[in-house]
N, C-alpha and C positions, 0 to 999 in steps of 0.2 A: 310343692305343698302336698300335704300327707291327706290321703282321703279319711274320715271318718265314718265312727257308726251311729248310725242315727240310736239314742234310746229308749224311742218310742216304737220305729216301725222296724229296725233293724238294718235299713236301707244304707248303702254308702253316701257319701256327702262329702264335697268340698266347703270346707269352711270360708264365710264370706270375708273379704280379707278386707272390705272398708268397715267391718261392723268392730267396732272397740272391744277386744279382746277375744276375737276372732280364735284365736288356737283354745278358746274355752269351748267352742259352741259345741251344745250337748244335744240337738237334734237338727235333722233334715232342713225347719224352714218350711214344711207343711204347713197348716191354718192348724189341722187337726193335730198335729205332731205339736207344735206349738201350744195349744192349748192342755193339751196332756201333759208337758211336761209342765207349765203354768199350775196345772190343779194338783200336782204330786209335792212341787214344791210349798205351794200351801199347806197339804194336809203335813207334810213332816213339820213348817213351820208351826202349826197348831199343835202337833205332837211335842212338842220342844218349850211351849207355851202354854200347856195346860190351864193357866189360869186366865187367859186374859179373856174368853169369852164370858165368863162373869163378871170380873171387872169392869170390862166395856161394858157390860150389860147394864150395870148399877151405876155407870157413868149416863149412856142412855136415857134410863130412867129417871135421874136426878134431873138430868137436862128438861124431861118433855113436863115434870112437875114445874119447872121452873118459868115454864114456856105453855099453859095451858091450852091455850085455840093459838096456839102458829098454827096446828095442819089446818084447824076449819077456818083460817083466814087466808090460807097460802091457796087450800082450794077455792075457796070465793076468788081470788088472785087471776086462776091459772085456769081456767073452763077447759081447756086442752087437755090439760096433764088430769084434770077430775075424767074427764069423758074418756081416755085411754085407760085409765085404773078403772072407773067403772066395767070396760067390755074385757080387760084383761081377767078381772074378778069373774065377771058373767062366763069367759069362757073355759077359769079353770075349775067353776060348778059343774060347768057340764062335762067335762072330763073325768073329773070325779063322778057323778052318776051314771055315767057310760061304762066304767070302769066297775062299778056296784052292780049294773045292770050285768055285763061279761060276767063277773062272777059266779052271780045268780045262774046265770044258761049254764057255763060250765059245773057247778052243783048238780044241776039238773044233768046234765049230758051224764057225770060222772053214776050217779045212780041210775039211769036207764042202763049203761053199760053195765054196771054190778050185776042186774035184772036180768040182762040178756043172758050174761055168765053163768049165773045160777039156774037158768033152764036145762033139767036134761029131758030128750028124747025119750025112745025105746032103747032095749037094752041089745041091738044087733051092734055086732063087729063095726060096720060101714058107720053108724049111728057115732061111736066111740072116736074113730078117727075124725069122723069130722069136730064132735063136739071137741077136742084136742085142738082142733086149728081154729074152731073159734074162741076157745078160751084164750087160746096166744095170741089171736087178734084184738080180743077184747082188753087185754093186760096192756098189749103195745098202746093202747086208746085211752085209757085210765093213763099209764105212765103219761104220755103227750098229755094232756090235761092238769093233768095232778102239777108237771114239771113248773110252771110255773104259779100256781095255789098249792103246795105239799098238804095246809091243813082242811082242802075239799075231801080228800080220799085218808085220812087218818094217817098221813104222812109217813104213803109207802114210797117208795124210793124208786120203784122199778118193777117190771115186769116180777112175776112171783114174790112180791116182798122185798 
């Protein structure tokens, strides 16, 4: 039996030979390699389906007019599934605001660095060199920052622009 290439990590593979259709298998058998090829084959099938996420959608919708209090009867039902949705909800508030908050710092971090940058010294030789090295420090700090918010710093790309 012939080794394969995994298509997710690139790794070699022996195809499992009780799995039904085994000379097909397109990754490793990973969790992660498995779920990556799971979520690729989704998205082409969504590409190839363009329409059905609306359709479902006003399928959906028809249903829950049809069906007014099923959730606020299923949660009176279910105290479990209400108290795990509840702290689910609660915890992705706060991620959300933690994330609002980083922002915020980051903005801030991004214009004290501008601040720093725009300081020059006296006008000596030694003065020039250094302010050189820290303008390149400063650029590398903005870039690191920016990389991940581009529109904190006016979506410079990198060091000098």
């Amino acid at each position: 039996m012939a080794a394969n290439r995994c298509r997710v990590c690139g790794r070699y593979f022996r195809p499992d030979p009780r799995k039904r259709g085994w000379n097909k298998q397109r990754t490793c058998g990973r969790d992660s390699c498995r779920q990556e090829q799971s979520r690729r084959k989704y998205q082409d099938w969504i590409k190839r389906h363009p329409g059905y996420q609306a359709s479902r959608r006003l399928k959906v919708r028809g249903w829950a007019a049809a069906y007014p209090n099923y959730w606020r009867q299923y949660r009176r039902g279910h105290r479990q599934y209400t108290d795990r949705d509840n702290q689910r909800r609660l915890a992705s508030k706060k991620r959300s605001q933690r994330s609002a908050k980083q922002t915020v710092r980051r903005g801030i971090l991004v214009e004290k660095l501008l601040a720093v940058k725009g300081f020059r010294a006296g006008g000596s030789a030694k003065q020039t060199v250094i302010a050189r090295r820290v303008d390149a420090l400063v650029d590398v700090l903005i870039w690191r920052e920016g990389s991940a918010k581009q529109s904190l710093i006016g979506g410079r790309a990198g060091p000098g622009g």
